[in-house]
C-alpha positions in Angstrom: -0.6 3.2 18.3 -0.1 1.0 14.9 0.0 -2.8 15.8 3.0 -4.6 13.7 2.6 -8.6 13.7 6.3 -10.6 13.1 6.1 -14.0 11.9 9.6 -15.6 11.8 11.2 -18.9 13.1 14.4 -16.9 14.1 14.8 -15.7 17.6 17.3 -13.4 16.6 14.9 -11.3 14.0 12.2 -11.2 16.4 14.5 -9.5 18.8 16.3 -7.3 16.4 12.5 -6.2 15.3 11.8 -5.3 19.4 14.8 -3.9 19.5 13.6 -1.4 16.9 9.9 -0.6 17.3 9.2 -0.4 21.1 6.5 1.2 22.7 4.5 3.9 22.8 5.2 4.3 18.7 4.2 0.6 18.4 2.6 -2.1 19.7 5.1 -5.2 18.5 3.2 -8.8 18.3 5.8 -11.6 17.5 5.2 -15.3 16.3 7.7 -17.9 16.0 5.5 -20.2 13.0 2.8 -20.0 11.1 0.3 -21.3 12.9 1.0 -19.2 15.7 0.9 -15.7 13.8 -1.9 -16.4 12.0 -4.0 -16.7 15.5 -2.3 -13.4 16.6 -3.7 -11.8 13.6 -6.8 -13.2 13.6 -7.1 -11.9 17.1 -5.4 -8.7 16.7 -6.0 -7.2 13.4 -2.4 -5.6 13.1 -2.1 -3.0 10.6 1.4 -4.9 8.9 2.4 -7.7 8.8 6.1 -9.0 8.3 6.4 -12.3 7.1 9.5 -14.8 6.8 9.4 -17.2 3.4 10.7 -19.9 5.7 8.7 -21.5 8.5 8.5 -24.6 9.6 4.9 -25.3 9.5 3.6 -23.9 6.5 4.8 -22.7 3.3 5.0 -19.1 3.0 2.8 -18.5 0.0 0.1 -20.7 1.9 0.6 -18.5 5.0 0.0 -15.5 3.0 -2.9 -16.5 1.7 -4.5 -17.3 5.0 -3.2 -14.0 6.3 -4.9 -12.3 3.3 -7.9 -14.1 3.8 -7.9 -13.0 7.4 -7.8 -9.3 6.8 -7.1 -8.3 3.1 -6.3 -4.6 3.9 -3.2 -5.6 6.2 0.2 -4.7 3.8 2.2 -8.0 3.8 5.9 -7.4 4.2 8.2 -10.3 3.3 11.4 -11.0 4.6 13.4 -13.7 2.7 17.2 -15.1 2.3 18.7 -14.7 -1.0 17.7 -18.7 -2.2 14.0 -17.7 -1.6 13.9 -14.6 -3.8 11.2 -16.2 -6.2 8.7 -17.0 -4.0 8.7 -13.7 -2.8 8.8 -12.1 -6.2 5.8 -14.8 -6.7 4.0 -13.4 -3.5 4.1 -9.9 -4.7 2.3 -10.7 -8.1 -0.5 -12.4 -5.4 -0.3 -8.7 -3.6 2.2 -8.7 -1.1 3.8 -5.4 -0.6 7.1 -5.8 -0.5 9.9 -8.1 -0.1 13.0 -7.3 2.3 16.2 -9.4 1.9 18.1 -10.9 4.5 20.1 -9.4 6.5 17.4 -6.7 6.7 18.9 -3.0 6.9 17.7 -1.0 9.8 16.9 2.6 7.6 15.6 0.5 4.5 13.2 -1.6 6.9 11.9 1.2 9.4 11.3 3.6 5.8 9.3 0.7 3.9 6.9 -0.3 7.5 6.7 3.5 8.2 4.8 4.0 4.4 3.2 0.4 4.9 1.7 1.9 8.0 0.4 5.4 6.4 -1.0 2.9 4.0 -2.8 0.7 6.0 -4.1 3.7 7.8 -5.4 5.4 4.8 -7.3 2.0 4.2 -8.4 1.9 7.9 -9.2 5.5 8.8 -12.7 6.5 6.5 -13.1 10.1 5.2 -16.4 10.9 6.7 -19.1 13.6 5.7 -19.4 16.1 8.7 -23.0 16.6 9.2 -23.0 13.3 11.1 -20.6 12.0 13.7 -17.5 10.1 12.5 -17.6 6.4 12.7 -15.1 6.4 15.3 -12.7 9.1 17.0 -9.5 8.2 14.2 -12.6 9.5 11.8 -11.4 11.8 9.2 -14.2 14.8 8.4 -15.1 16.3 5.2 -16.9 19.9 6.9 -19.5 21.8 5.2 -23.1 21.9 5.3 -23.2 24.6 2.0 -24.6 24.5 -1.1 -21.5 23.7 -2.8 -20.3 21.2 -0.2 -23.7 19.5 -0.6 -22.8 19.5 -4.4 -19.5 17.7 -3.4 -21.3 14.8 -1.3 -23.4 14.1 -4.7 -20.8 13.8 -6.9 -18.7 11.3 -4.6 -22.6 9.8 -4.0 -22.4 9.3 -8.0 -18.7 8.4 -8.5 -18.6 6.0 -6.0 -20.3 3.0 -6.9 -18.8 3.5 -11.1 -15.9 1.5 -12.0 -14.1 4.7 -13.2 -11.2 7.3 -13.5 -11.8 10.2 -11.6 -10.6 13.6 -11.7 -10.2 15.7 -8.8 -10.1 19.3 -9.3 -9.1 21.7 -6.6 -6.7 24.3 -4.6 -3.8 23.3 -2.7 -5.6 22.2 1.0 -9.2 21.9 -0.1 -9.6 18.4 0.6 -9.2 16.3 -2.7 -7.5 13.9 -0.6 -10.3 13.3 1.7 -12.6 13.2 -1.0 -10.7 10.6 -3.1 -10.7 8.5 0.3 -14.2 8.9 0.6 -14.8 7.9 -3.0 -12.5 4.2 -2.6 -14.3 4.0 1.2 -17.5 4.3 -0.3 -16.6 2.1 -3.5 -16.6 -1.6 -4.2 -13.5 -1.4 -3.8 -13.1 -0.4 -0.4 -11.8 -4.2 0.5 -8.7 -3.6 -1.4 -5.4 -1.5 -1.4 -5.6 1.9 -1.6 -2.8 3.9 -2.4 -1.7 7.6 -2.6 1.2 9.4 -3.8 2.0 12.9 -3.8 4.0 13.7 -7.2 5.4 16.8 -6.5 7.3 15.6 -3.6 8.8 12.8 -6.0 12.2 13.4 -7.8 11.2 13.7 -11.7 14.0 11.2 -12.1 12.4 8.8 -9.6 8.9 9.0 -10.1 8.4 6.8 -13.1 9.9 3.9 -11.4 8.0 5.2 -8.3 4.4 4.9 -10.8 5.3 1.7 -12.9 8.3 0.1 -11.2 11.8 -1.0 -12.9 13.9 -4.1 -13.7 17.0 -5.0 -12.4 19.5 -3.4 -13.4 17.3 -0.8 -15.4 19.7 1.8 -13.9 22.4 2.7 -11.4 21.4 1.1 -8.0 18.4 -1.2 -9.3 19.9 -4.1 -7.9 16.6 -5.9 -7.6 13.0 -5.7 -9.5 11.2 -3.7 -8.4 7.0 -3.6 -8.5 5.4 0.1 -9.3 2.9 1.8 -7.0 0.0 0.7 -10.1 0.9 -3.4 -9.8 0.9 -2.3 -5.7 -2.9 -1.3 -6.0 -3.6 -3.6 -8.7 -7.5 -4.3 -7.9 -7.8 -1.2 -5.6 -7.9 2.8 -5.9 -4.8 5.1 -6.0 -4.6 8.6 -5.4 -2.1 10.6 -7.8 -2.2 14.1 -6.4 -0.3 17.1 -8.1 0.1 15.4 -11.2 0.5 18.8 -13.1 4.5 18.8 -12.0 5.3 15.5 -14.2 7.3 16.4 -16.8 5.2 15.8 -20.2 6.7 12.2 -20.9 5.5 11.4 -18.2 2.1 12.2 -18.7 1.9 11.1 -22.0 2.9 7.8 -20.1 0.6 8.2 -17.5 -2.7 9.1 -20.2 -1.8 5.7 -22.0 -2.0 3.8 -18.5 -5.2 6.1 -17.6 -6.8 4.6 -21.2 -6.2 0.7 -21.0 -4.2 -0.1 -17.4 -1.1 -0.8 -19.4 2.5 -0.3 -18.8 6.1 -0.9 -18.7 8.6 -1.1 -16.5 11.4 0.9 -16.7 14.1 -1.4 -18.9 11.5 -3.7 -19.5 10.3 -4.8 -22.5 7.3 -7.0 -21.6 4.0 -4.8 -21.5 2.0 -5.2 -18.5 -1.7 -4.4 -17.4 -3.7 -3.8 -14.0 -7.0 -2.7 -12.8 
């Protein structure tokens, strides 16, 4: 059962939130200031956390940054009023991983802590090698004891420790998945985000703002900017699987981030770079 952490002053959003997620699905912790919800997550380890901009003990860039430093794997969801809108934009550039704006919008919230949650567990959960025993029973197994599967466990063995791109070849339901988890569990990297997305199940149309993100007003519905999956694990490892079905552009786009970490947003001007 995922654990999801609210810090907020307001009574009212705390119960909206247990209102929503209830039990068995998931285990709701709820803090009324800072202070508080930082001990609950120092105790608790909860695998999201949403955080309001506004509490009356400490500011909420401060908060994250002790949340952070409690557990840097937990995705930090902030919640904010309209006048607040720059901090949070501020707290996403520190790694936050996304911003909600008050009054929150019950399918838009449950959609962005459902794929906060995946991610957290894809952080979590390590991609084990199956000739021992997993870590723990969540364990997920990579299964052979063959010569070729031996190969495998090498070249992750090698890749690992690199500070490189790698490239995952393979046929639908062989595992690249697990072994690109295994590579960022097994990397120096293993402390920060880790993302995956799945292109083919991306609208061609959506997927560029889904990679780099977009600016507002970039197009029809961008009412707000909008950070890219790439400035999400800036620092970290993501997974890009089935990149064969972007259109060309795309890839051409794609190879020049690949080369040099750089990008743009889409309707932005300003070229940006990550790690």
């Amino acid at each position: 059962m995922p654990t999801l952490l609210v810090i907020d002053d307001e009574p009212a959003i705390r119960y909206a939130f247990a209102d929503v997620f209830r039990a068995p699905e998931v285990r709701l912790l709820t803090a009324g200031s800072a202070r508080e919800g930082l001990a609950l997550m120092a105790q608790h380890r909860p695998d999201v956390l949403i955080l309001d901009i506004n509490l009356p003990d400490l500011p909420g860039l401060e908060t994250f940054r002790r949340a952070q430093a409690i557990d840097a794997k937990t995705p930090v969801i902030f919640i904010t009023a309209y006048g607040t809108t720059e901090t949070a934009i501020e707290a996403m550039k520190l790694g936050a991983y996304d911003y909600l704006l008050k009054p929150l919008e019950h399918e838009q919230l449950c959609e962005v802590i459902a794929r906060a949650f995946d991610i957290s567990r894809l952080m979590r959960v390590p991609a084990v090698v199956g000739q021992t025993d997993p870590a723990t029973d969540s364990a997920d197994v990579l299964v052979g004891k063959s010569a070729g599967m031996q190969n495998v466990y090498k070249a992750i063995g090698r890749v690992a420790p690199q500070d490189v791109t790698v490239l995952i070849l393979g046929e639908s339901g062989t595992g690249k998945e697990l072994v690109a988890r295994a590579i960022y569990h097994h990397s120096q990297r293993s402390h920060q985000p880790y993302l995956a997305i799945n292109c083919a199940a991306i609208p061609e149309n959506l997927l560029e703002s889904e990679l780099f993100g977009h600016e507002k007003g970039a197009f029809t519905g961008a009412l707000k900017q909008k950070n890219g999956r790439v400035e999400e694990a800036d620092g970290g490892t993501i997974f890009l699987d089935e990149i064969a079905d972007m259109s060309r552009p795309l890839q051409a786009k794609l190879l020049r981030f690949l080369e040099d970490g750089s990008f743009t947003r889409v309707g932005g001007t300003r070229e940006l770079r990550v790690d």
